[in-house]
GUKEMI-88602 format. One record per residue (C-alpha): x, y, z; residue number from 1. Coordinates in nm, 3 decimals. Each point is the difference from the previous one (the first is absolute). Example, Ala and Ser with C-alpha at 12.3 -4.5 7.8 and 13.67 -1.06 7.14 Angstrom:
2
R         u         v         w   num
R     1.230    -0.450     0.780     1
R     0.137     0.344    -0.066     2
END
This chain:
134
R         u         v         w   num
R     0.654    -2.438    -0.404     1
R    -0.369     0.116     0.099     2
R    -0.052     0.347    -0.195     3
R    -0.336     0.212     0.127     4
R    -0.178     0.136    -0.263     5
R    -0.109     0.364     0.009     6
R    -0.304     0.084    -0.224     7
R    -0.188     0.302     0.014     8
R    -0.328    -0.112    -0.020     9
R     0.045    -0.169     0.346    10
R     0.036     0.337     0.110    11
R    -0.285     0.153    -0.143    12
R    -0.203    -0.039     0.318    13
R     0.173     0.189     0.176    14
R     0.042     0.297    -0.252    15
R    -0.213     0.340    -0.059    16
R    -0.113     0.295     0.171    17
R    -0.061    -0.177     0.309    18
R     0.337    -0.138     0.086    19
R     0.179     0.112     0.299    20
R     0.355     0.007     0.142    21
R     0.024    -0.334     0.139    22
R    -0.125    -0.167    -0.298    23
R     0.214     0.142    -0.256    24
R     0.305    -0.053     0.257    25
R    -0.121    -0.388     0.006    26
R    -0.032    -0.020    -0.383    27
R     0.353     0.187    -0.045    28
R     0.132    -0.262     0.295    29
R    -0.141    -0.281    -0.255    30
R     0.189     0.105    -0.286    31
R     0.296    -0.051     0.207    32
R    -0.108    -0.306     0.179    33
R     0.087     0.150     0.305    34
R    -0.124    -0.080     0.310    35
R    -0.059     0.234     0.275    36
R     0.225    -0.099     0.240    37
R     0.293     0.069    -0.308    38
R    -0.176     0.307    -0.077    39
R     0.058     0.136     0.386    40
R     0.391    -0.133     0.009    41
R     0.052     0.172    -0.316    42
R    -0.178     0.318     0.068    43
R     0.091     0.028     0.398    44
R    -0.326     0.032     0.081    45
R    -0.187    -0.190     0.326    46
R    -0.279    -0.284    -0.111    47
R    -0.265     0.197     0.194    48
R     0.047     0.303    -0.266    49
R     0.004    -0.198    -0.305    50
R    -0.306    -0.198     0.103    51
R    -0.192     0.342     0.067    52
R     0.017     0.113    -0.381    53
R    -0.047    -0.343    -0.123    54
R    -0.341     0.004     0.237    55
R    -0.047     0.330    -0.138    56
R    -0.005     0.164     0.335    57
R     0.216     0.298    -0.111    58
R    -0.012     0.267    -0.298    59
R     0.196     0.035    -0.223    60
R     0.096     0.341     0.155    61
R     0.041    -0.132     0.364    62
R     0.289    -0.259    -0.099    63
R     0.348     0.138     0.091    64
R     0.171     0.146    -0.281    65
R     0.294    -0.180     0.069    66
R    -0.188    -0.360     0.023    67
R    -0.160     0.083    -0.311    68
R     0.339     0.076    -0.166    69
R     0.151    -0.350     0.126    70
R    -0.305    -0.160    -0.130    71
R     0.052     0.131    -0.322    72
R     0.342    -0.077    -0.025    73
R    -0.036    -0.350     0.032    74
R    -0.295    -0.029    -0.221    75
R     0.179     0.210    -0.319    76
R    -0.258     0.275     0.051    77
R    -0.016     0.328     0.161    78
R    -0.188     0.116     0.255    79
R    -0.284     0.179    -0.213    80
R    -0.073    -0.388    -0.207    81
R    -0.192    -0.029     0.265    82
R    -0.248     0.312     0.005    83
R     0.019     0.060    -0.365    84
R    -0.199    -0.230    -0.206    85
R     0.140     0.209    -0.353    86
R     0.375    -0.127     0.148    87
R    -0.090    -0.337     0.046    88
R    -0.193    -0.015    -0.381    89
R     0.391     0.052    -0.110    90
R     0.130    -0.221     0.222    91
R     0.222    -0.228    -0.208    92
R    -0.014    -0.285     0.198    93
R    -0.429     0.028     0.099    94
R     0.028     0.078    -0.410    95
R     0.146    -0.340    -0.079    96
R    -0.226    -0.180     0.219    97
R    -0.205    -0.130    -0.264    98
R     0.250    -0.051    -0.323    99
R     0.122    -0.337     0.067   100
R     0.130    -0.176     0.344   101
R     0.129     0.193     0.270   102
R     0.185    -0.076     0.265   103
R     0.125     0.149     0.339   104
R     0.375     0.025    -0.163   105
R    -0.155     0.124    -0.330   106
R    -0.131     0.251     0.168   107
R     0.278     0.098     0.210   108
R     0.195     0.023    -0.305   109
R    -0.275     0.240    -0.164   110
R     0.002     0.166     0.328   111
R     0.355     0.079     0.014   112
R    -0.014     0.093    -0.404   113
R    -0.262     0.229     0.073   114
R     0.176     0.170     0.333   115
R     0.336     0.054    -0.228   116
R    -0.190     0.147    -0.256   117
R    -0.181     0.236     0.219   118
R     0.341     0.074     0.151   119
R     0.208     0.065    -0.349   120
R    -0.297     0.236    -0.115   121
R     0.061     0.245     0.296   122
R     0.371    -0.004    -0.058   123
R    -0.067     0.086    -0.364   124
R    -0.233     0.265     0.116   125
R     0.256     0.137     0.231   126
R     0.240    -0.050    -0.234   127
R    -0.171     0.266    -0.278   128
R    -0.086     0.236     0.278   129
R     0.363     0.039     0.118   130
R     0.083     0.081    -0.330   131
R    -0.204     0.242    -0.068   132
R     0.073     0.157     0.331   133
R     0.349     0.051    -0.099   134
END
């Protein structure tokens, strides 16, 4: 079986200040090894669109909230990864990039870790303000 290997220093190009939308959507696409044509069935949106952030055409703000919420879905992020370079510094799989080999269903295991977690702390929060509501 041919594994990809993710490291982070491969991606250090395309870090920094001056990284825009459709480069951080590429490199999140890469630790997925998805292509884009997977990326559109997945996240019902049309070629044209996705190829306009990848080209960096559009904002960040101009993208559909609803595209940019499919997007994330698929890539075990949400929406604000990819405005928010503080969110993506505690990004557990970006984090893991560079301890060992990574690969596309590494990730998507560290991706779907991360999502539950994120999910189970809200219900705890919502679980301690209920109670002290009552």
């Amino acid at each position: 079986m041919n594994k990809k290997v993710i490291l982070l220093k491969d991606k250090a190009k395309n870090g920094g200040k001056h990284m825009t939308i459709g480069n951080i959507l590429k490199e999140r696409m890469d630790c997925f090894n998805i292509s884009e044509e997977a990326l559109c069935e997945e996240a019902l949106i049309e070629s044209e669109e996705l190829q306009a952030i990848l080209g960096n055409e559009v904002s960040y703000s101009e993208i559909d909230e609803v595209t940019l919420s499919f997007i994330s879905q698929v890539l075990y992020c949400s929406p604000e990864y990819f405005a928010d370079k503080q969110l993506r510094d505690k990004d557990l799989v970006r984090c893991s990039l560079n301890r060992g080999a990574s690969t596309p269903k590494s990730n998507e295991v560290k991706g779907i870790l991360q999502m539950f977690s994120e999910d189970f702390s809200f219900l705890m929060e919502l679980k301690e303000d209920l109670k002290g509501g009552i």
